[in-house]
Each structure stands twice: as structure tokens, then as C-alpha cells.
C-alpha positions in Angstrom: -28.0 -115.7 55.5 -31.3 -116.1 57.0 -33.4 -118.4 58.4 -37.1 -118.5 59.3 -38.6 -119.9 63.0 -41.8 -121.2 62.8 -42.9 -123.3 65.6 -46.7 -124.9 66.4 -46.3 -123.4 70.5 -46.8 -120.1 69.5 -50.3 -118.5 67.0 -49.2 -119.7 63.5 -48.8 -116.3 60.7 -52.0 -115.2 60.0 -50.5 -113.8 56.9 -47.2 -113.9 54.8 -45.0 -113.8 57.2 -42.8 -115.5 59.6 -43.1 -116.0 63.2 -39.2 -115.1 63.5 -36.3 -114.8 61.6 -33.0 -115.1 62.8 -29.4 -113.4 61.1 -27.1 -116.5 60.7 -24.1 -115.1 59.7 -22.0 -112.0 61.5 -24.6 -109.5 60.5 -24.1 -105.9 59.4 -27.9 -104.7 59.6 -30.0 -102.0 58.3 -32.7 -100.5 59.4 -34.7 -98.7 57.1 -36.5 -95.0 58.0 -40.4 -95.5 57.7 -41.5 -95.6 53.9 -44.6 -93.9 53.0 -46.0 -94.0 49.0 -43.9 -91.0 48.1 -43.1 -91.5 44.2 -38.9 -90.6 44.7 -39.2 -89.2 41.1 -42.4 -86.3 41.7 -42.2 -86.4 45.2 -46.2 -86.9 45.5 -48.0 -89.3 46.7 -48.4 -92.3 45.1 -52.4 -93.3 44.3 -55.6 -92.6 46.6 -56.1 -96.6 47.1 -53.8 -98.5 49.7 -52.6 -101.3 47.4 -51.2 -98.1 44.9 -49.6 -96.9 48.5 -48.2 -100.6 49.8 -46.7 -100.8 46.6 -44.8 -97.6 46.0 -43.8 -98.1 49.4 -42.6 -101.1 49.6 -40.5 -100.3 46.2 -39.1 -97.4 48.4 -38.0 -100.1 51.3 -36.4 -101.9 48.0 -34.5 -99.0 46.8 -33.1 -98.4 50.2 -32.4 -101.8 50.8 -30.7 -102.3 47.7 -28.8 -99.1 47.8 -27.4 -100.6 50.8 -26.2 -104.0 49.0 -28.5 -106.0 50.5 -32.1 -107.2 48.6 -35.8 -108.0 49.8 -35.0 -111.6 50.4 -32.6 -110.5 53.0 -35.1 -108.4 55.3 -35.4 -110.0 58.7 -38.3 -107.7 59.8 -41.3 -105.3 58.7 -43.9 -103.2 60.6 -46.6 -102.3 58.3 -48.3 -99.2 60.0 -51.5 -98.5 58.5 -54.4 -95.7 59.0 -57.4 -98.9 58.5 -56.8 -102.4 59.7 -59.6 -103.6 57.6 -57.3 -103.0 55.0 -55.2 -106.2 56.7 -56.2 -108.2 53.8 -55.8 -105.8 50.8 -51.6 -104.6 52.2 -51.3 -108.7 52.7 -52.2 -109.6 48.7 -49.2 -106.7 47.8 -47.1 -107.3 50.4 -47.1 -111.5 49.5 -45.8 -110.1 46.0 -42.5 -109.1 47.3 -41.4 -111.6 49.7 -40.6 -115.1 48.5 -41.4 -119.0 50.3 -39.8 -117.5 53.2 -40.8 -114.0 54.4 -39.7 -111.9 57.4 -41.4 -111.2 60.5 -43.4 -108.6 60.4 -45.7 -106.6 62.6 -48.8 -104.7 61.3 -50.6 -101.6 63.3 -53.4 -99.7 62.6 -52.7 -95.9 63.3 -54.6 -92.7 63.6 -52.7 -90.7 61.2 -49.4 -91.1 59.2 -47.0 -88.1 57.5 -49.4 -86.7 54.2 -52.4 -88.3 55.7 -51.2 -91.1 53.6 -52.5 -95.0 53.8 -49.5 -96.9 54.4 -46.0 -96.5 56.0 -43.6 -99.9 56.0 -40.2 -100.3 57.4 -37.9 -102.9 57.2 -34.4 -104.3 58.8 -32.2 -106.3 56.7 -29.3 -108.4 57.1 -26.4 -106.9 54.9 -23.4 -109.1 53.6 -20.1 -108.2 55.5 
């Protein structure tokens, strides 16, 4: 299992997420390919807005990450990549939808351009039972 790090000598989470996570058991990890909004079942694009995008790809992180046995409560560590940091707040408000009291770390980076010209892109690592 899991646990979170949170400490007052380094910048508290400006958002929902950890400051560290750390694997507690013997640890069989995945890490997940970048995620953009593709819908799996038309293989477009999910919306024009970016909380359509976080959304469809954060469901595609889940599908990966359950495929693999593990769920979203097991994810130790996201990087949001996205194409406007002003739309911080907006991927924050989806993103707090999917992680319980105790969310992974996570970076977030704005980009100049992501596969499709798309919004969003989020990947994940998660801790997978043995």
C-alpha cells in the first residue's frame, strides 16, 4: 500500500496532491504511456474544452491502470502536461474528482504542443499488488 509525505519544510500542494508518496510494500509498478482525450471507442478526440479532455484522459489512465490490476487509489505519481497553464485551476476541479483524501504526487507543465493539438496529456505510475 501507499502512503502520502507531507511535511511543513518544503511549499505545501498548491492543489490536490501530495508532496510525495512512497510504495510501502514490495512494489511491482506501472508506468502508464501519456494519455491524451482519445475516446478508446471512436478514436477522436474527446471535447474542444479542457475539463471534456482531463476527463476522458484521466478515464484512459484508469482503464490502463485497472487493466493492469491495480486502481486510481493506488497511483503514486501524475504529470499533467498541458498546452495553457491558466488552465491550472480548471484540470485541478476534474482531477480532485478522481483521487480520494490522499492523492499522488503529481507534477503539472505547461507545453507548446501535445499529439492532435489536443489540451491535456496525463500519466500516471501505480503501485500494483504482487
Amino acid at each position: 500500500m501507499k502512503s502520502t509525505v507531507n511535511t511543513p519544510d518544503a511549499p505545501a500542494a498548491i492543489g490536490p496532491y501530495s508532496q510525495g508518496t512512497i510504495c510501502r510494500s514490495g512494489c511491482r509498478l506501472l508506468f502508464t504511456a501519456g494519455q491524451i482525450p482519445i475516446n478508446p471507442l471512436t478514436g477522436e478526440v474527446a471535447g474542444d474544452t479542457v475539463e471534456v479532455q482531463a476527463h476522458q484522459a484521466l478515464e484512459n489512465v484508469r482503464a490502463i491502470v485497472e487493466a493492469a490490476g491495480g486502481s486510481l487509489s493506488s497511483v503514486l505519481k501524475v504529470t499533467i502536461f498541458m498546452k495553457n497553464m491558466q488552465d491550472y485551476g480548471k484540470i485541478n476541479k476534474v482531477y480532485a474528482t478522481y483521487f480520494g483524501d490522499q492523492p499522488p504526487a503529481r507534477s503539472a507543465v505547461e507545453v507548446v504542443r501535445l499529439p492532435k493539438d489536443v489540451l491535456v496529456e496525463i500519466e500516471a505510475v501505480a503501485e500494483l499488488e504482487r
